[in-house]
DOGU-214259 format. One record per residue (C-alpha): residue number from 1; x, y, z negated; residue in one letter. Coordinates in steps of 0.05 Angstrom, whole numbers, padded with zeros to 5 digits. Each point is the difference from the previous one (the first is absolute). Last residue first. Example, Ala and Ser with C-alpha at 12.3 -4.5 7.8 and 13.67 -1.06 7.14 Angstrom:
BEGIN
   i     c1     c2     c3 aa
   2  00273 -00021 -00143  s
   1 -00027 -00069 -00013  a
This chain:
BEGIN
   i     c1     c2     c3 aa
 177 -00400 -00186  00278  x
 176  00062  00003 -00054  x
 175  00069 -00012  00039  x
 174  00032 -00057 -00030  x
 173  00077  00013 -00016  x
 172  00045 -00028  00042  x
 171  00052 -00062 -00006  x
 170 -00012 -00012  00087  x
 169  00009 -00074 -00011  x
 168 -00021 -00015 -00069  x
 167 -00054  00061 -00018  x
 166 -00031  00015  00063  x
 165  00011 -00069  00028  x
 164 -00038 -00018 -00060  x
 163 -00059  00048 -00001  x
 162 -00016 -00012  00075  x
 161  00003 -00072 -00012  x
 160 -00045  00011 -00058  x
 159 -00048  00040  00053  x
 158  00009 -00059  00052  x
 157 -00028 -00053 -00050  x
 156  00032 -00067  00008  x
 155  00059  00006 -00031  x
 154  00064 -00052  00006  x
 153  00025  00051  00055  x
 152  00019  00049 -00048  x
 151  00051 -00064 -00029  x
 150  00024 -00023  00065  x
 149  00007  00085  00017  x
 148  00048  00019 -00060  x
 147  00062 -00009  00043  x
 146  00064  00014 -00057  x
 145 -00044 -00064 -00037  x
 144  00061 -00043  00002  x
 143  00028  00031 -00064  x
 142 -00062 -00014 -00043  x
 141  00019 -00072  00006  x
 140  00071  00011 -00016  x
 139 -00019  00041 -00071  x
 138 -00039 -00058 -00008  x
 137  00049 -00051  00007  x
 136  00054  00039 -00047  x
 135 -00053  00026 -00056  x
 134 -00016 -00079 -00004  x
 133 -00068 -00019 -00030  x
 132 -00009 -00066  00044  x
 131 -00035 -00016  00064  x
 130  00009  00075  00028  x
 129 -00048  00012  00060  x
 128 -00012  00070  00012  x
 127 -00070  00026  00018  x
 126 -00021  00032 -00070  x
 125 -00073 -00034 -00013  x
 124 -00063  00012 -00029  x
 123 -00012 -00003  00083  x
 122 -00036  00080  00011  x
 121  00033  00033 -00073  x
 120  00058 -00040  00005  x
 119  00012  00044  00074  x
 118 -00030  00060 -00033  x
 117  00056 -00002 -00046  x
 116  00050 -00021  00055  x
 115 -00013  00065  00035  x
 114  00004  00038 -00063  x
 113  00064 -00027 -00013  x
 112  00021  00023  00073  x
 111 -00024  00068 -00019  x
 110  00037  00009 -00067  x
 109  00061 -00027  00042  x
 108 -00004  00059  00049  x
 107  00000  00052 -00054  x
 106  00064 -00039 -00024  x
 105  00038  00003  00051  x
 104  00062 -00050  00000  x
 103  00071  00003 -00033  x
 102  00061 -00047  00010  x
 101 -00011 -00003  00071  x
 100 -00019 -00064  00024  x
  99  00041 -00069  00012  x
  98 -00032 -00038 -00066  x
  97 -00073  00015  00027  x
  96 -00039  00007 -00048  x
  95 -00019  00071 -00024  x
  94 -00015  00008  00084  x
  93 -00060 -00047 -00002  x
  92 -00031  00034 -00052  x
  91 -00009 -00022 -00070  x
  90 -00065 -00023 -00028  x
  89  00011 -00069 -00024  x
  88  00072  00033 -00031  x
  87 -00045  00040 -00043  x
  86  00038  00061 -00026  x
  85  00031  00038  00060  x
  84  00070 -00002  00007  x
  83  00056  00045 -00024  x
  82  00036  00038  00069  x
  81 -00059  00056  00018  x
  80 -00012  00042  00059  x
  79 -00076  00035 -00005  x
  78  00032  00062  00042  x
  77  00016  00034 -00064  x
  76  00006  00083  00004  x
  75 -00053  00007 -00064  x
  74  00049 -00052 -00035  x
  73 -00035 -00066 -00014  x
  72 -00054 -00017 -00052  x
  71  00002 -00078 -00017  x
  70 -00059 -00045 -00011  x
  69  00016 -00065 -00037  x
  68 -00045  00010 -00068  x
  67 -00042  00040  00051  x
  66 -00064 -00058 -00019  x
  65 -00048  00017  00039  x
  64 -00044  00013  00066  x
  63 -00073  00006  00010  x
  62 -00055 -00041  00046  x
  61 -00064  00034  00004  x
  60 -00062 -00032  00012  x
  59 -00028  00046 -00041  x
  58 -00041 -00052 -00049  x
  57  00050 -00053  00009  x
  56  00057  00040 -00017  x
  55  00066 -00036  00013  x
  54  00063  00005 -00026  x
  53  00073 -00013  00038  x
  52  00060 -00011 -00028  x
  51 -00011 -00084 -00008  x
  50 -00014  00004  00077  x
  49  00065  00041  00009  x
  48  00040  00053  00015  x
  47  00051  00008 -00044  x
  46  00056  00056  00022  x
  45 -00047  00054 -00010  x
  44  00044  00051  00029  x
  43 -00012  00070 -00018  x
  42  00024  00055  00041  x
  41 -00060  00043  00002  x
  40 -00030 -00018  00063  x
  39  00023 -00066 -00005  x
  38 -00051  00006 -00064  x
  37 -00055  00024  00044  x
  36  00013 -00039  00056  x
  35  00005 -00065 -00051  x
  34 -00071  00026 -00024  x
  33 -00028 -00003  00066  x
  32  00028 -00068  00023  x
  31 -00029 -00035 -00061  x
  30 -00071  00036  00011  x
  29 -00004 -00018  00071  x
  28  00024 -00068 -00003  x
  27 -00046 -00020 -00055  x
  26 -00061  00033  00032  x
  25  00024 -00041  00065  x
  24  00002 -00062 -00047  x
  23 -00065  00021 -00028  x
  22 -00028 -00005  00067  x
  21  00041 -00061  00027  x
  20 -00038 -00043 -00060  x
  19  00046 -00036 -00062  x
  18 -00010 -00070 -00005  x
  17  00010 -00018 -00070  x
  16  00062 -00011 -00047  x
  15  00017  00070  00039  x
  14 -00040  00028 -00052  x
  13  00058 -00010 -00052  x
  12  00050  00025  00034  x
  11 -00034  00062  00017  x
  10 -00004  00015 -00070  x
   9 -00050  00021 -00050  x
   8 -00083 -00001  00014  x
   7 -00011  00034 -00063  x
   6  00032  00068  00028  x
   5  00003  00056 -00049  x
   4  00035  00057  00027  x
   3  00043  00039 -00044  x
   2  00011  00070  00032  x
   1  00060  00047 -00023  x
């Protein structure tokens, strides 16, 4: 077991201030490796998220956490799940839409939260727009995101664009460079 000290804390609360491409690449990166690894190993993470995510200033390492809502699947598992994921904010596309199939991949949502956490990394932002704290309204707003390109498109930098069609269109891994 490692314990890491990281005085810098979480993502969510840098992203109070402007974070640069390069450490959202480094971000990106680092995020996306460790979900291959745990994919790898049939473990969701299920929680994917700014508030999940530490930072080491010194490094410039970004590191994952909090497995409260991870889940290890059958060795055979294809990533297909029914329960949702834990941060409705966060949830794919797929997880609401009322006409779907009952269950959803789960591998795939880990990436698509990952997406969104570099997205409210770049615009301290999540790009739905829910006036009030309804479940209902923003499960319905996440819903109409099925074409991830109007929010990928809201980037500037063609590297993060890169990164975010990789990870909300295509749902791959990252391939290290």
């Amino acid at each position: 077991m490692q314990v890491l000290m990281l005085p810098a804390g979480r993502l969510s609360y840098r992203c109070v201030c402007e974070i640069d491409m390069y450490s959202c690449l480094s971000l990106a990166n680092g995020i996306s490796a460790a979900l291959e690894y745990l994919h790898g190993n049939c473990i969701v993470h299920r929680d994917v998220k700014p508030d999940n995510v530490l930072y080491d200033s010194v490094e410039n390492i970004f590191v994952l956490s909090d497995f409260g809502s991870a889940t290890i699947l059958p060795a055979s598992s294809i990533g297909v799940v029914a329960e949702s994921p834990a941060t409705v904010a966060f949830y794919p596309p797929e997880v609401c839409i009322v006409e779907a199939a009952p269950t959803y991949n789960a591998f795939s949502a880990d990436l698509w939260a990952l997406g969104m956490t570099i997205y409210c990394s770049i615009f301290r932002k999540l790009p739905y727009f829910v006036h009030s704290d309804s479940y209902v309204e923003l499960v319905d707003e996440i819903a109409k995101f099925v074409d991830p390109y109007p929010i990928i498109d809201q980037v500037a930098d063609f590297s993060v664009r890169d990164v975010l069609v990789a990870l909300l269109a295509d749902r791959r891994y990252l391939k290290q460079a």
